[in-house]
C-alpha positions as CSV (number, residue, x, y, z in Angstrom):
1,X,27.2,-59.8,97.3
2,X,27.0,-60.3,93.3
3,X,26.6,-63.6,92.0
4,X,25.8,-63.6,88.0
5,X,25.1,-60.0,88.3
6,X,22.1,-60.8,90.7
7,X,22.4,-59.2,94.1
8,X,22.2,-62.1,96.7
9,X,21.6,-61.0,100.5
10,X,24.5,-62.0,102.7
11,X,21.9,-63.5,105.7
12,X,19.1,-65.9,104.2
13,X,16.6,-67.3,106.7
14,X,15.7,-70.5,106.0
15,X,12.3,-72.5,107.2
16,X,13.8,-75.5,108.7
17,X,15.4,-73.8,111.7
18,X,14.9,-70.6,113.4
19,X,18.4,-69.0,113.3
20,X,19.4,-67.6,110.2
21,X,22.5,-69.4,108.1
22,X,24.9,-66.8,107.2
23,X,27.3,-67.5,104.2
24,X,31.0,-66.5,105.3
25,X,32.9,-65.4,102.6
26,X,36.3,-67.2,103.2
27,X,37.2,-70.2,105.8
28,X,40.7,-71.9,106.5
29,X,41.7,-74.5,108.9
30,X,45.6,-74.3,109.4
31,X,46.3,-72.8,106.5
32,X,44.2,-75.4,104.1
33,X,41.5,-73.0,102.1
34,X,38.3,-74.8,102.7
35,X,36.1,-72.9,100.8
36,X,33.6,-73.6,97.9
37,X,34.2,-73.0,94.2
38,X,31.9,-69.9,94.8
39,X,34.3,-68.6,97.9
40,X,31.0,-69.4,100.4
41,X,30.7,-71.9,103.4
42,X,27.4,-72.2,105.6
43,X,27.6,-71.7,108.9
44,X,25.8,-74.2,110.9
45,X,25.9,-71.7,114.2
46,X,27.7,-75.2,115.9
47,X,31.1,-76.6,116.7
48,X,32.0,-77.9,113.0
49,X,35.3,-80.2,112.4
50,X,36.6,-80.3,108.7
51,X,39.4,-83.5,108.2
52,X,42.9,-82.1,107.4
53,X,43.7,-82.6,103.9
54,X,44.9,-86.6,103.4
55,X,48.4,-87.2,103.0
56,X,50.5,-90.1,101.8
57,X,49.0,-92.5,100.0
58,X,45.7,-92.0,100.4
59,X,46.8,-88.0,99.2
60,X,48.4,-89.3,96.5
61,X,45.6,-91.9,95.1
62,X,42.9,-88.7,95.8
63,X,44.7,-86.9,93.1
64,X,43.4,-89.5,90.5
65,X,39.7,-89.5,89.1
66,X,39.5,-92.9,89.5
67,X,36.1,-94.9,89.3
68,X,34.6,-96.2,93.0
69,X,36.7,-99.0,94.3
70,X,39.6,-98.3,92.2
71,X,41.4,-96.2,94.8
72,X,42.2,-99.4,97.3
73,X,45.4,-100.0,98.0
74,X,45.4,-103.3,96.2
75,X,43.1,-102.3,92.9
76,X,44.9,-102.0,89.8
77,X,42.7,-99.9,87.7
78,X,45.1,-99.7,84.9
79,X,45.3,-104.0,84.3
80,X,49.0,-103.9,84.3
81,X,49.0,-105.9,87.1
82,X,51.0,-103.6,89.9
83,X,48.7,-102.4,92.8
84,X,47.9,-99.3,93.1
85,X,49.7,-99.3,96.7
86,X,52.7,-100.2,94.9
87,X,52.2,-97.7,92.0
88,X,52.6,-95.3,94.7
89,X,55.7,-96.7,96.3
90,X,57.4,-97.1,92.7
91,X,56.5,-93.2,91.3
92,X,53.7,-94.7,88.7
93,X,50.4,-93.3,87.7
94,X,47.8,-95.9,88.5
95,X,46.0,-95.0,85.4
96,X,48.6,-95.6,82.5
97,X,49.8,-99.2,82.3
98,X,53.3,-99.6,82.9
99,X,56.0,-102.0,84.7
100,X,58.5,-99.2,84.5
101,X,60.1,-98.4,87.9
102,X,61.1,-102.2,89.1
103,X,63.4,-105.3,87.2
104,X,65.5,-108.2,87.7
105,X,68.9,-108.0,87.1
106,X,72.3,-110.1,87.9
107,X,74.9,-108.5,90.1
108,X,78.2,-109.5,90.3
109,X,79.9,-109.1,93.7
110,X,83.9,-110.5,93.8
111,X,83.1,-112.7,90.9
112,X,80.3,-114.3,92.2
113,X,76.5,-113.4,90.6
114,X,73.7,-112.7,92.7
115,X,69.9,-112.4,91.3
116,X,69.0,-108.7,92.1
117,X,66.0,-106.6,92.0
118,X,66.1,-102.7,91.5
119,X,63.4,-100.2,92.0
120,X,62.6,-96.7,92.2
121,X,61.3,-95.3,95.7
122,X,59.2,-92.6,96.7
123,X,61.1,-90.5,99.0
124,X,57.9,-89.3,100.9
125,X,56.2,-92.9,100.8
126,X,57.2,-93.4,104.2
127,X,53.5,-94.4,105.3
128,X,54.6,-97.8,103.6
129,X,56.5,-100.5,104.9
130,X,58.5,-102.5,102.2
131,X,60.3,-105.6,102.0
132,X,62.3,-107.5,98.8
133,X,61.8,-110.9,99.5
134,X,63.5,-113.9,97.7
135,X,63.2,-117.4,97.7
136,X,64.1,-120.9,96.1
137,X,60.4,-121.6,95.5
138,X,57.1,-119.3,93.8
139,X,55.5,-119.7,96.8
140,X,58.0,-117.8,98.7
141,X,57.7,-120.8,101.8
142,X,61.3,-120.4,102.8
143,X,62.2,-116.9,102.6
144,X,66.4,-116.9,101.4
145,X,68.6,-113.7,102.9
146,X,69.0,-110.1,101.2
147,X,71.4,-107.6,101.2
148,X,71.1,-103.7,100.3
149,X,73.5,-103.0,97.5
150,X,73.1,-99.6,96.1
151,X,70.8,-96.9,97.0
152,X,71.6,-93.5,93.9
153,X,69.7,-90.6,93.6
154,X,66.6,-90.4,90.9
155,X,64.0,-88.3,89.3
156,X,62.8,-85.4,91.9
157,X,61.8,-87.1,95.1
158,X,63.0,-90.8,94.3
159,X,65.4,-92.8,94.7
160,X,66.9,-96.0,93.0
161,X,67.5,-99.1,95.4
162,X,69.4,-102.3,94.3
163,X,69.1,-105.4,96.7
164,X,70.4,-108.8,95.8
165,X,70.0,-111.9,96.9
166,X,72.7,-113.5,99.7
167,X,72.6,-117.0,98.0
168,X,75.1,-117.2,95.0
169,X,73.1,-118.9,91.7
170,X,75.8,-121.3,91.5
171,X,73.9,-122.7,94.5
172,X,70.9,-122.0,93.6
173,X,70.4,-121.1,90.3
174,X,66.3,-120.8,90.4
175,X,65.3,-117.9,92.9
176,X,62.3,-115.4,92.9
177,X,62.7,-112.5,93.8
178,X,59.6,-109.5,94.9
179,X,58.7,-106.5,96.4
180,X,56.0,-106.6,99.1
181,X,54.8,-102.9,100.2
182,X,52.2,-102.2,103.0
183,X,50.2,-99.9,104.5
184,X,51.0,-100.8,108.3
C-alpha cells in the first residue's frame, strides 16, 4: 500500500495485543460504504456491529453541522422560533431563520368563513405524527373540531395541506389555530 508516497505494510503488529490488526481495504454493510476517508477499516479479529445509517429525522437533522445540543427535536438553533422537529416536518433548514412553509388564512366554504391553517409537508416525514389543533382560548383547553380541506402537490417531495377550523367565526370570531408534530 502507498500512502503519501511512503510504502505502508498491509499487516502492523501492534504491542497491546498479540494478534496482528490488519487494515482491510474496503468494508460495506448492506450496501452503506463504511469506510474511512483513507479507504481503511481495522479489524478487531471479533464479531463487530456498525448502526445502519439514521433515517428520518434524526437523518435529516445529521446532515446539518449543528453545535452539541442543537440537533434535539425541540432546539431551534436558528432563533426563529420553529423547532427543529417541525423544521423538518415543514421542508426548512434549521439553520437559516425563516417562518416560510406555514400561515393563517380565511376559507370560505358556501359563504360561510372558516379560520384555516396551511402548511407544507414532508412526504417522507412519516416518522412524525402531526395534528392542527384549534381552539377558542391560547391555552388550547378546549380543543374546537377540524376538517382537511385541501391537500395539492408542492416543491419535490412536499406537499401543501389546508385544514380549517369546523366552527364558523361568526360564532366565534377569536380562535387559535397550530400545528403540533411528534416524534412518537
Amino acid at each position: 500500500m502507498n500512502v503519501g508516497g511512503a510504502a505502508l505494510p498491509t499487516v502492523i503488529q501492534t504491542v497491546a495485543t498479540a494478534h496482528p490488526v490488519q487494515l482491510q481495504p474496503h468494508l460495506a454493510l448492506n450496501g452503506a460504504d463504511l469506510r474511512s476517508p483513507l479507504g481503511l477499516a481495522i479489524d478487531l479479529g471479533a464479531f463487530e456491529y456498525f448502526a445502519p445509517p439514521a433515517t428520518g429525522y434524526w437523518g435529516w437533522i445529521g446532515t446539518y453541522a449543528l453545535a452539541p445540543g442543537n440537533d434535539a427535536p425541540l432546539a431551534d438553533p436558528d432563533g426563529d422560533g420553529i423547532s427543529n422537529l417541525l423544521e423538518y416536518f415543514l421542508g426548512l433548514d434549521p439553520a437559516v431563520p425563516g417562518v416560510t412553509g406555514i400561515s393563517c388564512l380565511t376559507v370560505n366554504d358556501s359563504g360561510i368563513d372558516y379560520p384555516a391553517i396551511r402548511f407544507t409537508r414532508r412526504l417522507s416525514a412519516t416518522d412524525v405524527a402531526t395534528q392542527v389543533q384549534i381552539a377558542a382560548d391560547v391555552g388550547f383547553g378546549a380543543l374546537l373540531g377540524s376538517a382537511q380541506v385541501s391537500v395539492t402537490p408542492g416543491a419535490a417531495g412536499m406537499e401543501i395541506v389546508t385544514v380549517r377550523s369546523t366552527t364558523a367565526m361568526s360564532a366565534a370570531p377569536r380562535q387559535f389555530l397550530r400545528l403540533q408534530c411528534t416524534l412518537p
